[in-house]
C-alpha positions as CSV (number, residue, x, y, z in Angstrom):
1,X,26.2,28.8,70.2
2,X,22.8,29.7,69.1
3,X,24.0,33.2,68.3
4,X,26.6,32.3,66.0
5,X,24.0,30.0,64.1
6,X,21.5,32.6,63.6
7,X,24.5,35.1,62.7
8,X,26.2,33.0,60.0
9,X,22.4,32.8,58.6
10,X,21.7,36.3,58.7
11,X,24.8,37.5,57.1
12,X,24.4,38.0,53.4
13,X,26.6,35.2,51.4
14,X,28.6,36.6,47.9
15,X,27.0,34.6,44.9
16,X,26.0,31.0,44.7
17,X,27.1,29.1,41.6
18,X,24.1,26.0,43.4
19,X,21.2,28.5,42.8
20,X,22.8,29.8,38.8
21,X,23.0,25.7,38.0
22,X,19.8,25.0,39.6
23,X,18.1,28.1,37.5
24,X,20.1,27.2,33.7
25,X,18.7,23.4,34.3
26,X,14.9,24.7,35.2
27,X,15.2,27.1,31.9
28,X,16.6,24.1,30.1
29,X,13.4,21.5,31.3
30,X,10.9,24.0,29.9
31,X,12.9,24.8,26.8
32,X,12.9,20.7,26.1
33,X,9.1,20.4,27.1
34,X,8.1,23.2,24.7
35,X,10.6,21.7,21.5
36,X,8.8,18.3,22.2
37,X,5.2,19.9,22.1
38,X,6.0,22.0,19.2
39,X,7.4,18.8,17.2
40,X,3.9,16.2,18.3
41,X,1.8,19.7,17.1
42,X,3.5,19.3,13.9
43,X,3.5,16.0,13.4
44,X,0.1,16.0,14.3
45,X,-0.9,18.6,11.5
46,X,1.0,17.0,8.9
47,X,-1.2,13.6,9.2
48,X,-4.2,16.4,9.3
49,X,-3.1,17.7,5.9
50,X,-2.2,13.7,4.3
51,X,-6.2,12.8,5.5
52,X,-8.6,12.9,2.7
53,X,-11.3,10.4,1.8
54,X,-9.6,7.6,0.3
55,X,-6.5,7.4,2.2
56,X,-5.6,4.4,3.8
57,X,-4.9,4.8,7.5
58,X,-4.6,3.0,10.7
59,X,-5.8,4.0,14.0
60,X,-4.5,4.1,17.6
61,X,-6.0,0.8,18.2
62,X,-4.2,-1.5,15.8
63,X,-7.2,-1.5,12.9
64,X,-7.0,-0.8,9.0
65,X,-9.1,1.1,6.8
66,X,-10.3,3.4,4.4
67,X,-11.2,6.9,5.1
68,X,-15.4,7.9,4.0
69,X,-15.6,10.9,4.7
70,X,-14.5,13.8,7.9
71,X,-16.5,15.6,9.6
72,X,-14.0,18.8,10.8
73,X,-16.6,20.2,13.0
74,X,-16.8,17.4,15.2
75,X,-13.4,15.5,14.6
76,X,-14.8,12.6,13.5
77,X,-14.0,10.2,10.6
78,X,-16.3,7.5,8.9
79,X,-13.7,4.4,8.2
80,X,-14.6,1.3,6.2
81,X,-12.7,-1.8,7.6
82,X,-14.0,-4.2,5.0
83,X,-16.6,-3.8,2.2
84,X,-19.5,-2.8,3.9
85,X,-18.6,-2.5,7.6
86,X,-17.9,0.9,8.7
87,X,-16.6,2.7,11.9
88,X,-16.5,6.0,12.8
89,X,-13.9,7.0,15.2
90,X,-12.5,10.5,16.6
91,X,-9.5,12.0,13.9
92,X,-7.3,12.0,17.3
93,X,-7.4,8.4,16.9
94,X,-6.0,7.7,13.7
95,X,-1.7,7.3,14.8
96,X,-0.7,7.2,11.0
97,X,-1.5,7.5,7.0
98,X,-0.1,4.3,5.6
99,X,1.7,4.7,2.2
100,X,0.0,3.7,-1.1
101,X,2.5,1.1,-2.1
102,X,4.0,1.9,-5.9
103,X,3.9,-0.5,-8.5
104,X,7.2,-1.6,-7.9
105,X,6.7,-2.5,-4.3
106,X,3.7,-4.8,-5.1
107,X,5.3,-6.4,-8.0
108,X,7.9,-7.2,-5.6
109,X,5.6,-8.2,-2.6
110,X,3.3,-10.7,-5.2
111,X,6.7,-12.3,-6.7
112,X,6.8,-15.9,-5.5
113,X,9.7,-16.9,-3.2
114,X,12.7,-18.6,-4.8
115,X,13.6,-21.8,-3.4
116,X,17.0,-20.0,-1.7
117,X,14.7,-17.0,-0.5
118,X,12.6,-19.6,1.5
119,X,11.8,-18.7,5.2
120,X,14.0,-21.0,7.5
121,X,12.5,-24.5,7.8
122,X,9.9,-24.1,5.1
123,X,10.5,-25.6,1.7
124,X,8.8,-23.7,-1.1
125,X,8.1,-26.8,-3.9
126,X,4.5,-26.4,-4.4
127,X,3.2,-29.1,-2.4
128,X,-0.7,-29.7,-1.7
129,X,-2.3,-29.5,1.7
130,X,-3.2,-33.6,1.3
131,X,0.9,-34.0,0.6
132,X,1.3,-31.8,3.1
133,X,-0.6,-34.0,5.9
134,X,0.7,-36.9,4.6
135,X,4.2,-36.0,4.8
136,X,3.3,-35.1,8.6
137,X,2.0,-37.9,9.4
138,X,4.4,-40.0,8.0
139,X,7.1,-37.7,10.4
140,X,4.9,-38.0,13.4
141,X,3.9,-34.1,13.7
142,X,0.4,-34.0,12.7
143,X,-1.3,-32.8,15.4
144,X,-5.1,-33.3,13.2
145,X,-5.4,-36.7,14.8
């Protein structure tokens, strides 16, 4: 019994379509890992080229500001977050360049909402925080108390 085992194993087999399969889907892993390197690199040097002192940026961490100055030779960049308070991080940490807004954008962003354009349950009439409260009150959701 034995015999026949260790003859089958010996014998040479004819070609394997398992081990060609197994070999195309390792050569298709590496090709996908090296596409998805490639792409991050250049990604990664096209915020390198948008960063200059004066663009607006936000970092890995979730905060705003305005870039100083960068210092290449040791990958770090000076932000201000608001006039006067500055922080300098490492460039790796900045995710993104955010767009100067044109003037069309912010004429549209500091329009006032029509009454129709509203968010849901808010009405936009003008009314003063003391109208405000007193309306509240008068509907029992003023929490101030």
């Amino acid at each position: 019994m034995t015999s026949t085992i260790l003859a089958q194993a010996a014998a040479p087999s004819g070609f394997d379509p398992m081990t060609l399969i197994l070999i195309l889907a390792f050569a298709f892993l590496i090709f996908m890992m090296f596409r998805g390197r490639k792409k991050a690199q250049k990604q990664q040097q096209q915020l390198r080229s948008q960063l200059e002192p004066g663009s607006e940026v936000m970092t890995n961490f979730g905060l705003f500001g305005t870039v100083l100055s960068i210092n290449a030779d040791d990958n770090k960049v000076t932000l201000e977050l608001s006039p006067g308070t500055t922080a300098t991080v490492h460039s790796q940490a900045i995710a993104k360049v955010v767009p100067v807004a044109t003037a069309e954008t912010a004429e549209q962003a500091d329009a006032p909402l029509m009454e129709d354009e509203a968010p849901a349950g808010q009405s936009n009439h003008g009314e003063t925080p003391e109208e405000t409260l007193r309306r509240l009150d008068s509907e029992g959701k003023n929490q101030n108390d």
